[in-house]
Structures are given as structure tokens and as C-alpha cells.
Kinemage of the C-alpha trace (Angstrom):
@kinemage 1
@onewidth
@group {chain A} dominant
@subgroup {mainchain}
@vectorlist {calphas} color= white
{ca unk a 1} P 62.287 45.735 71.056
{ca unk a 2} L 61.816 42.276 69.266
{ca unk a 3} L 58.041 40.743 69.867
{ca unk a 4} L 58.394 37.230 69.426
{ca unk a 5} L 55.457 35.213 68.088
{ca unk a 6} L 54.355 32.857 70.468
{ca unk a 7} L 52.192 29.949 68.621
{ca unk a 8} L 50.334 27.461 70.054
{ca unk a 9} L 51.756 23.912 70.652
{ca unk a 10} L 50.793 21.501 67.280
{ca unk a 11} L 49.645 24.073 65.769
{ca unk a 12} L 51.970 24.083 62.246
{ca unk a 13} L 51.372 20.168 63.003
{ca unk a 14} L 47.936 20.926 62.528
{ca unk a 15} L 47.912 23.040 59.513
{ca unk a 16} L 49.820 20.331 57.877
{ca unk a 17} L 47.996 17.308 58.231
{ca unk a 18} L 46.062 15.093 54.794
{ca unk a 19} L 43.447 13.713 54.354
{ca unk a 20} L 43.042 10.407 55.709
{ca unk a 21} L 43.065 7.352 54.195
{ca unk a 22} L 39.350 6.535 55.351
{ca unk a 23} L 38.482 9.707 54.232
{ca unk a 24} L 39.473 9.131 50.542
{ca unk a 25} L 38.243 6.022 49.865
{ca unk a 26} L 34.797 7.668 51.312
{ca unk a 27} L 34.951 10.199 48.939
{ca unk a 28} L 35.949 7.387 46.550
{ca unk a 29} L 32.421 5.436 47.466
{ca unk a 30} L 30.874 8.338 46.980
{ca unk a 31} L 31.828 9.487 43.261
{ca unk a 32} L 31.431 6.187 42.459
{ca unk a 33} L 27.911 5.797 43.370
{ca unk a 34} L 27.109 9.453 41.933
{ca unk a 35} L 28.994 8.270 38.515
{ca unk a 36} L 27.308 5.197 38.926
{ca unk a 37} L 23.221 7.102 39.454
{ca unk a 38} L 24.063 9.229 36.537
{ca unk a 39} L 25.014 6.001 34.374
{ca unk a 40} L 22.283 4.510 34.928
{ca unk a 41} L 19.766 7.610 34.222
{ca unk a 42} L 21.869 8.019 31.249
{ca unk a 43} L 20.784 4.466 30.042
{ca unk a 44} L 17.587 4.531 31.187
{ca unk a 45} L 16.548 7.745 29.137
{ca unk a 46} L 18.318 6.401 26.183
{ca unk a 47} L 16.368 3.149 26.547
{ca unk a 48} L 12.762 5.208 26.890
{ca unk a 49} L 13.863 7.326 24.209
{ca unk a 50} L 14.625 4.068 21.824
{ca unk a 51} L 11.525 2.747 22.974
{ca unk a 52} L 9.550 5.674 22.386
{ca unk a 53} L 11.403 6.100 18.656
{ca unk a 54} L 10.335 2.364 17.667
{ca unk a 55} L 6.975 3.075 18.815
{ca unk a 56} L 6.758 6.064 16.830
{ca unk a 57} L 7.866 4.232 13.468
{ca unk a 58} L 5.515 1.699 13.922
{ca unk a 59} L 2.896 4.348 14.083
{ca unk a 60} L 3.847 5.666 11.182
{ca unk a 61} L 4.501 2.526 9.617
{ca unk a 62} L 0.345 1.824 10.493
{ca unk a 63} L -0.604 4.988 9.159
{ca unk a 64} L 1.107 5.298 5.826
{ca unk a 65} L -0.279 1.433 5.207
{ca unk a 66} L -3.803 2.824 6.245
{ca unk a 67} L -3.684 5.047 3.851
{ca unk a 68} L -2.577 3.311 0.858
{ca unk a 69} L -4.363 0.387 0.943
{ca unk a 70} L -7.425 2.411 1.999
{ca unk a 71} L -7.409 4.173 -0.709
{ca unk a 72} L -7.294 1.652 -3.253
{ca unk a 73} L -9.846 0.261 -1.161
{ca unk a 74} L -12.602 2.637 -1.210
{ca unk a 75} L -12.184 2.847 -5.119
{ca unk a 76} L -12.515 -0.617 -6.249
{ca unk a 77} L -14.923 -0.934 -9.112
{ca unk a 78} L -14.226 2.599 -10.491
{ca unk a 79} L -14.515 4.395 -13.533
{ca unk a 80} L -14.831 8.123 -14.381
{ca unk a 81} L -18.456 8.001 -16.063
{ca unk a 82} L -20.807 5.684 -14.044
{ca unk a 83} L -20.310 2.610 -12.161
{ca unk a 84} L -23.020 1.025 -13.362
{ca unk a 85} L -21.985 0.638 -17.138
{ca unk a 86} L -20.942 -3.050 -17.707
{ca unk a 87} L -17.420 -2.988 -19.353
{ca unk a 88} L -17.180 -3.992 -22.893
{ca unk a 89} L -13.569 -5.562 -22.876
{ca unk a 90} L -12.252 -6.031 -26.501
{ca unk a 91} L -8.414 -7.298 -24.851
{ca unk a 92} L -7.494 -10.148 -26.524
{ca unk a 93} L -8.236 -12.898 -24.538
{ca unk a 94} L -10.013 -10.976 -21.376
{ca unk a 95} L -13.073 -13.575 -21.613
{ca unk a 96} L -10.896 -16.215 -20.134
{ca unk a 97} L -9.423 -13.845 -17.298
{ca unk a 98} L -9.448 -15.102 -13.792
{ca unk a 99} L -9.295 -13.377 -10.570
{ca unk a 100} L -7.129 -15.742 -9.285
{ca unk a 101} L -4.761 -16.547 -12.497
{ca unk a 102} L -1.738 -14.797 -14.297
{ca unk a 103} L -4.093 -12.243 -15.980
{ca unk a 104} L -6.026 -11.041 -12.855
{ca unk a 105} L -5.676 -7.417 -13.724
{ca unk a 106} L -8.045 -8.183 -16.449
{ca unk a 107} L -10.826 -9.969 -14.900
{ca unk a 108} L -13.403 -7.323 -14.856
{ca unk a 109} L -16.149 -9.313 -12.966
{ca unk a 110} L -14.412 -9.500 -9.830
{ca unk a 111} L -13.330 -5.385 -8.735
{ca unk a 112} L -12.702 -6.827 -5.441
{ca unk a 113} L -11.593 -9.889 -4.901
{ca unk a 114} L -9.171 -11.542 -1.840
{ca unk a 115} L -7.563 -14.562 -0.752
{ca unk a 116} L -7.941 -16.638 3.083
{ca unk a 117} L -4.648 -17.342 4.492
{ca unk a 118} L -3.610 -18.303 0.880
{ca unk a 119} L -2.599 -16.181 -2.633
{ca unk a 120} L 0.120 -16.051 -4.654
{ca unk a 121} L 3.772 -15.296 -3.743
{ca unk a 122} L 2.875 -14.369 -0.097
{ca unk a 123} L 3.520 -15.375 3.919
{ca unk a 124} L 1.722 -18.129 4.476
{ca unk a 125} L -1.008 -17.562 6.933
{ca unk a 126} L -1.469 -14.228 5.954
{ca unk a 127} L -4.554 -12.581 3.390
{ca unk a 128} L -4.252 -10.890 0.130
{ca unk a 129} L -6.226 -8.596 -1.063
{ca unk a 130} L -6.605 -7.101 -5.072
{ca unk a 131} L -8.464 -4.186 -6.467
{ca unk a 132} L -9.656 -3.134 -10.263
{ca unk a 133} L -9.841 0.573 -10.237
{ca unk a 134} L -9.428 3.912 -12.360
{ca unk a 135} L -5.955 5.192 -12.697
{ca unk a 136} L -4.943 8.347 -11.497
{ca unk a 137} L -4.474 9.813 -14.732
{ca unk a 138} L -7.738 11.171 -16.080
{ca unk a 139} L -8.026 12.780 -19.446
{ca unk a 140} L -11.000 13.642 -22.252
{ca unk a 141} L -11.219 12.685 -26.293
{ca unk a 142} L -10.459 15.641 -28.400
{ca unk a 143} L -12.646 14.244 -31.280
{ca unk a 144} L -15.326 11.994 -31.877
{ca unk a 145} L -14.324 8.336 -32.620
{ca unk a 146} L -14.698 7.915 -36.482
{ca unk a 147} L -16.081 4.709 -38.028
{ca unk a 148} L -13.240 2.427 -38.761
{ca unk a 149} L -10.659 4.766 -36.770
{ca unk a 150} L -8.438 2.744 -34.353
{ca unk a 151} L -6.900 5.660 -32.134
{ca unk a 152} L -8.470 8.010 -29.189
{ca unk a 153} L -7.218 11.414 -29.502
{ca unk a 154} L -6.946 12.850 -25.916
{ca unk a 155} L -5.772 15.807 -23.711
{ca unk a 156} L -3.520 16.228 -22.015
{ca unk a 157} L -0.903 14.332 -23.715
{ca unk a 158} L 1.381 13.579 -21.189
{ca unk a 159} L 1.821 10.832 -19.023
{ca unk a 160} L 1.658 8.898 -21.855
{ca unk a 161} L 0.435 5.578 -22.305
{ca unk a 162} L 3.030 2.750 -22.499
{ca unk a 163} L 2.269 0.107 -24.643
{ca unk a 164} L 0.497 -3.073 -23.135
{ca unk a 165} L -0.893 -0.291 -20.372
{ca unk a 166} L -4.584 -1.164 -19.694
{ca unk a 167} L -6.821 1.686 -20.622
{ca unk a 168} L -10.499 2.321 -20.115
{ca unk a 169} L -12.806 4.821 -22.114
{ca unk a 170} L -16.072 5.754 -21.009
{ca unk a 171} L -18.889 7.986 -21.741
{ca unk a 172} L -22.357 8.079 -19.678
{ca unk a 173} L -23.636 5.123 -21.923
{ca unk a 174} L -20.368 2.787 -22.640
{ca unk a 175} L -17.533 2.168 -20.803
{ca unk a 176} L -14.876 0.575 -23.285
{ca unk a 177} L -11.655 -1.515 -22.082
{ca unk a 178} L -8.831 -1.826 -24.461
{ca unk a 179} L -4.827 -2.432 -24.247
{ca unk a 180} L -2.580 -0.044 -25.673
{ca unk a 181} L -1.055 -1.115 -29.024
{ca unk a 182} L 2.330 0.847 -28.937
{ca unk a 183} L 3.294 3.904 -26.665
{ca unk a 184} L 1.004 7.141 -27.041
{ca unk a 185} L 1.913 9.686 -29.381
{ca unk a 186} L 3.412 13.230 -27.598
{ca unk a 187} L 0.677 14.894 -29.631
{ca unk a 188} L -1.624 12.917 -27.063
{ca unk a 189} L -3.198 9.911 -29.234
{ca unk a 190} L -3.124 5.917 -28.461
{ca unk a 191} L -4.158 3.179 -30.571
{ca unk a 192} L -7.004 0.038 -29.671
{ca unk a 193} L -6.145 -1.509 -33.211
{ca unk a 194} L -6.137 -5.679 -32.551
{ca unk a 195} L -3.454 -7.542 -32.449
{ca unk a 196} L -1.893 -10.706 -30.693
{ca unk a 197} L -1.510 -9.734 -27.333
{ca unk a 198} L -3.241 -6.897 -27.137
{ca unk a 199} L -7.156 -6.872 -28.536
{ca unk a 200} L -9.348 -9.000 -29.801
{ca unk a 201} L -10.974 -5.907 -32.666
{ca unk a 202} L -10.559 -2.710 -32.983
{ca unk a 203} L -14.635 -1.323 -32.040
{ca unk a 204} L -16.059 -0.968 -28.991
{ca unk a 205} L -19.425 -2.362 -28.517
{ca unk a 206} L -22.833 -0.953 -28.323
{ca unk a 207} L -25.343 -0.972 -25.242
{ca unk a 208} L -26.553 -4.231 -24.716
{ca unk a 209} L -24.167 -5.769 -27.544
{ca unk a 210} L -20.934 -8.524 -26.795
{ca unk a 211} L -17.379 -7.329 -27.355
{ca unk a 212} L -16.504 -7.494 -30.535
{ca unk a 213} L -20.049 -9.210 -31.802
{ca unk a 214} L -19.026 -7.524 -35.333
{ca unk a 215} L -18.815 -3.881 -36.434
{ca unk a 216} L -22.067 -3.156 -37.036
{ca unk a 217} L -21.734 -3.179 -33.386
{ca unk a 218} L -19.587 -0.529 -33.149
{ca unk a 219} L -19.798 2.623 -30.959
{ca unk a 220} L -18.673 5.953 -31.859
{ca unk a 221} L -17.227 7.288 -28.587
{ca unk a 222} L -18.116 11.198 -28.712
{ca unk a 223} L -15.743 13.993 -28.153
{ca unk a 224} L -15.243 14.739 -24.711
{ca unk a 225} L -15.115 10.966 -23.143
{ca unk a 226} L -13.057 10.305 -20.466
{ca unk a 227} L -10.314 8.182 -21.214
{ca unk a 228} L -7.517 7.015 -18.372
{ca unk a 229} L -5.690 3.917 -17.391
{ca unk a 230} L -7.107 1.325 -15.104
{ca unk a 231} L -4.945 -0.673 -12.199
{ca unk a 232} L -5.038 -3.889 -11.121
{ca unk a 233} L -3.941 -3.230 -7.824
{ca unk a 234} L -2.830 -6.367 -5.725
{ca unk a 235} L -1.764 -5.720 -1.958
{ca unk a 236} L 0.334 -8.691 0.348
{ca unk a 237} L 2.863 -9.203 2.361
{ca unk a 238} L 6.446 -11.199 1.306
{ca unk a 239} L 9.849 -11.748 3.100
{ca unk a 240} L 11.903 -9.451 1.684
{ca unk a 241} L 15.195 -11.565 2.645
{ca unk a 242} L 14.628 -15.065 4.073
{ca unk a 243} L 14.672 -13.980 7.925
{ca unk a 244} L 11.178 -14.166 9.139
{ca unk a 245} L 13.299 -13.220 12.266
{ca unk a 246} L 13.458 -9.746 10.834
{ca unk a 247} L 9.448 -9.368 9.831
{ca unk a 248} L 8.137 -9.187 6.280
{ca unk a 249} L 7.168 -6.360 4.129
{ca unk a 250} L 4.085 -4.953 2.950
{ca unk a 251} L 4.432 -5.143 -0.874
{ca unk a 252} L 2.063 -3.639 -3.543
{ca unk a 253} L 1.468 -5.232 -6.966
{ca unk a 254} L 0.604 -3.434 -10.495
{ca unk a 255} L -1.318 -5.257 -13.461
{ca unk a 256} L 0.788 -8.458 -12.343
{ca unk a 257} L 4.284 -5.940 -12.776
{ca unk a 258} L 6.796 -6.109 -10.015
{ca unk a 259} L 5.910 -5.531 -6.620
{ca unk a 260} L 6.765 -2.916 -4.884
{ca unk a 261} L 8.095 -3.100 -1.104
{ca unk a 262} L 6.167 -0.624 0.368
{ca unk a 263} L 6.434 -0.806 4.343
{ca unk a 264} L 8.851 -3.193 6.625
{ca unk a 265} L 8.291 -4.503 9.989
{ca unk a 266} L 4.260 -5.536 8.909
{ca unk a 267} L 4.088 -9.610 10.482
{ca unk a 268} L 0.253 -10.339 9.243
{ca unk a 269} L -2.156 -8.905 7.712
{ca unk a 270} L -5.920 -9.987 7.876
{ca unk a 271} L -9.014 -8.963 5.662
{ca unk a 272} L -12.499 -9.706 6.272
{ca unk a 273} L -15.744 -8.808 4.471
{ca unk a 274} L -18.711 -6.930 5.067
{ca unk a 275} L -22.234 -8.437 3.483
{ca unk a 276} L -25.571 -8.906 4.676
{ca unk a 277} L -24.529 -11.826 6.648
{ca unk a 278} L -21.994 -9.786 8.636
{ca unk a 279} L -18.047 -9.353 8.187
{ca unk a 280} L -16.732 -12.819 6.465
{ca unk a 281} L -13.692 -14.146 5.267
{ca unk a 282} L -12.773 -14.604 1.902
{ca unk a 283} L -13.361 -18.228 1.488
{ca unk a 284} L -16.704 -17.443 1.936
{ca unk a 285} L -17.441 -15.556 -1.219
{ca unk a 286} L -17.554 -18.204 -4.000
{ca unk a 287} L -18.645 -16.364 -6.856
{ca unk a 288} L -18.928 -12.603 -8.411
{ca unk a 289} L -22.279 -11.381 -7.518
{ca unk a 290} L -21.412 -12.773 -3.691
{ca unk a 291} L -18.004 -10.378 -3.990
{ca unk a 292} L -20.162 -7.387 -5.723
{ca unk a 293} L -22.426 -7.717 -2.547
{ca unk a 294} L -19.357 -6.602 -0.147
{ca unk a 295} L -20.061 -3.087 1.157
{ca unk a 296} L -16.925 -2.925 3.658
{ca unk a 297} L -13.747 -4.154 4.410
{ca unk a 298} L -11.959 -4.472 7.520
{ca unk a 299} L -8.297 -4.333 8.026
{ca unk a 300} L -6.332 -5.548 10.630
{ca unk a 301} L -2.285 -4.773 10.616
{ca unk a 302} L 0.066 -6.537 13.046
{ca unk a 303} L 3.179 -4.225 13.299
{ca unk a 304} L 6.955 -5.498 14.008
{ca unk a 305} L 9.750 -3.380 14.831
{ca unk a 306} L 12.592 -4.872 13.240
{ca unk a 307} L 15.029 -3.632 15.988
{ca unk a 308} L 14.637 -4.596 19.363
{ca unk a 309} L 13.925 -2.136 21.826
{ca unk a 310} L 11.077 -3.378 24.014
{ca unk a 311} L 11.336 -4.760 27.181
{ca unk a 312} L 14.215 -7.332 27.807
{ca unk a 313} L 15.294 -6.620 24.006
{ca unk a 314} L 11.884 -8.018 22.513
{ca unk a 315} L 10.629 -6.127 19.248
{ca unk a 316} L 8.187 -4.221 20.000
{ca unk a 317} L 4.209 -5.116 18.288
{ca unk a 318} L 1.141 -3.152 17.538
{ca unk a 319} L -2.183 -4.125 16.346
{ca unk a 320} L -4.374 -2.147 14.444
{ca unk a 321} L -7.247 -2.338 12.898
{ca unk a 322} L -9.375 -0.346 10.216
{ca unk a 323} L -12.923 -0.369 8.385
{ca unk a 324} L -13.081 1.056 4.927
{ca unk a 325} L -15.988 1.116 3.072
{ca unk a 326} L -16.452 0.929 -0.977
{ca unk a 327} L -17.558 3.946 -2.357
{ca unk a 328} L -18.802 2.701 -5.323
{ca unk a 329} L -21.091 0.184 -3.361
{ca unk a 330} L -22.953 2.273 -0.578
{ca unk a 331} L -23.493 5.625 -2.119
């Protein structure tokens, strides 16, 4: 016997029916808005997390310029023996060294010495500050200095010297200046003989005695003095291309070489000194014993991103601000 199937009225009607057309463009609406929410977090986080990038070069920026001016900071004035030992500077025409001219590097009065809003080759507006201190590379005299001899035999022999490199010897009673006359020898010796250009005689002077007041004059440096470059060391800041749009650079000068760009994105920097009349500016120090009076100096760094990911697409600024004091003038 045959059971027919007896279905309901509309009901393969039913089964068959779409979606609407209100119902799609709901569903539509919908996506849209949830593409449109995760858009927009998308952007957001990559916004925070360009934000949060810039701010973390800047610190870094800050930090590494801390440190490097800092340092050449606290050791203004140096030398390996004792800071009290007057210099006897034999380079050729040293006497008429200025802080302030071509031959900076060798004006041995001023260790510290800066510029208000003014220097040379800088942002207007901005301070510049420059250093005399001991070179990295300290080394001792093999032999004593023999009467009449005109080179320092040292160890180690390497870096060498390069010719026209600045280079102090010192013992606990002199300290001696000279300029290299020629490269070092690999065998670790350098030469002080006089010359145009480079010094004045070939002696270094006795306690109490001016450079190169005759040879009678003459000290016989023992063995075991230290012997080791000394840097002028200038610090500013310069545009590095034209666009003060972009920021300047923090730049960092050698014995009046070429400077060296050393951090971007810097848009001032400020200096001011500590004496016994309180933190000054530089205009206010006239004269050498006023800028061998300065105990401290404080730094203040304004930091520029150079792309713009602040707030509305402004460049994002820091700040900062640091006291460092001279070593060689409060111990």
C-alpha cells in the first residue's frame, strides 16, 4: 500500500525563500561599521606607536648628547700629571692664541671658554661651548730626555701621532706643550724640533722659567712622563642642509678640524655658568681668571623630531636639562 506524504501548505515555499533586501543591506551597515571600528583602531595604534617611536629617539637623541658633551665637560683643564702645573707652550706662535680666533685649540689660558647666543659657524641664537682637555690616548717616555735631543721616545707606539697633532708632556713638576713635527715613528718616537708652523724651540722650560727663554732653560723630562695628545674640543649646533624646517644638528669640532655631525633633530642649545655669583651666561665672564672661577655648567637641550608625529602632525619637542660639574675645579 502506497503512503503518500502529505506536506503542509507553503511549506517548500517556505524552505525556499532569500534573504531580503532589507536584510542585506543591514548586514551591509553592519560590516561596514565593524570594517570601519577596526580601521580606525588600526590607525590609532599605528599613530601611538609612531608617537611613542619619535619619543623614544628623542630620548635617545638627549642621552647620547648628555653624554658626550658631559664628558668633555667634566674634563676641561686636564692633564695626566697635575692640574696645577702652568703649561709651558713652545708652539710656534701659541703666545698670540685666542679663545675666540682661528687658533683656539691653542689658547691654553682659557680650558673653558663659551659663547652667548653668538660663535663661529653656528644657529644664531643658540650657545657654543669649547673645551682644552687630555686626549684619550695616554702613554709614558721610555727614556730620559737628553740635552739637545728633539724627540720623546714613548710606549705604546701605536696610535701614532700625526703630524701638526697637539701633544702635551708632563711630569709632576712640568707640563710641556709642543706640536708634532712629522708623523710618529712605528717604533713609538715623535719629534718637538722647531720649525715654521710647528714650535717656536726645541726645549721645554724649567719651573718658573718662559717658553723658550733660552736653553739653559731647558728641562730634561725623566723616563716615565706621561706623554698624550691634547683636544681642543668645540661643541655647537649648525644646519646641516638649509631647512631650519627640518631642525639642526649637534656638531662637534676638533683642534679647529672638520666638524663632526653628531646628533639631528637638536633646535637650541643653551649654556650657563656656575661661579660665586650664581649660574651666568657667558657674556658675563670677560677675562681668564673669571672663566677659571666656573665650577659648573648647566646644559639645557631643546629636542626636535624631524618627522612629524605629534598631535595634528606637529614634531614632537623635549626639553632637557643637565648640570655637570668640572672635575678639575671642585675636587
Amino acid at each position: 500500500m502506497n503512503i503518500e506524504r502529505i506536506h503542509p501548505r507553503g511549506a517548500s515555499r517556505a524552505r525556499q525563500a532569500g534573504v531580503s533586501l532589507i536584510e542585506l543591506m543591514i548586514s551591509l551597515v553592519l560590516g561596514l561599521l565593524v570594517v570601519g571600528a577596526a580601521i580606525g583602531v588600526f590607525a590609532s595604534n599605528k599613530a601611538a606607536y609612531r608617537s611613542t617611536q619619535g619619543l623614544a629617539r628623542l630620548q635617545e637623541s638627549g642621552q647620547i648628547a648628555f653624554e658626550l658633551i658631559s664628558r668633555d665637560i667634566r674634563e676641561a683643564g686636564s692633564n695626566p700629571c697635575d692640574v696645577t702645573l702652568t703649561p709651558g707652550n713652545i708652539i710656534d706662535g701659541a703666545a698670540a692664541a685666542t679663545p675666540d680666533g682661528d687658533d683656539w685649540f691653542m689658547a691654553l689660558g682659557f680650558p673653558l671658554y663659551g659663547f652667548e647666543n653668538d660663535g663661529p659657524d653656528h644657529v644664531a641664537g643658540t650657545d657654543v661651548i669649547q673645551v682644552l682637555r687630555t686626549g684619550e690616548d695616554i702613554r709614558s717616555t721610555t727614556d730620559e730626555l737628553a740635552s739637545g735631543a728633539t724627540d720623546l721616545e714613548f710606549t705604546p707606539a701605536t696610535p701614532l701621532f700625526a703630524s701638526g697633532d697637539v701633544v702635551m708632556v708632563c711630569d709632576m713638576k712640568v707640563l710641556g706643550v709642543f706640536r708634532a713635527n712629522g708623523d710618529s715613528s712605528a717604533a713609538g718616537s715623535v719629534s718637538f724640533a722647531a720649525g715654521a708652523g710647528a714650535n717656536a724651540c726645541d726645549y721645554f722650560p724649567m719651573p718658573n722659567t718662559g717658553a723658550c727663554a733660552g736653553a739653559a732653560t731647558a728641562y730634561p723630562f725623566p723616563k716615565f712622563a706621561t706623554i698624550s695628545s691634547m683636544q681642543g674640543v668645540r661643541w655647537f649646533l649648525r644646519d646641516p642642509d638649509g631647512d631650519a624646517s627640518n631642525g639642526y644638528s649637534l656638531y662637534r669640532q676638533v683642534n679647529g678640524g672638520s666638524a663632526e655631525e653628531v646628533v639631528q633633530g637638536v633646535s637650541n642649545l643653551q649654556f650657563r655658568y656656575l661661579t660665586d655669583a650664581g649660574y651666568v651666561g657667558a657674556s658675563s665672564l670677560t677675562t681668564a681668571d673669571a672663566w677659571r672661577n666656573v665650577r659648573a655648567v648647566r646644559m639645557t637641550l631643546t629636542l626636535r623630531e624631524t618627522e612629524r608625529t605629534g598631535t595634528d602632525g606637529q614634531p614632537l619637542t623635549r626639553v632637557v636639562e643637565n648640570v655637570i660639574a668640572l672635575r678639575n675645579r671642585v675636587l
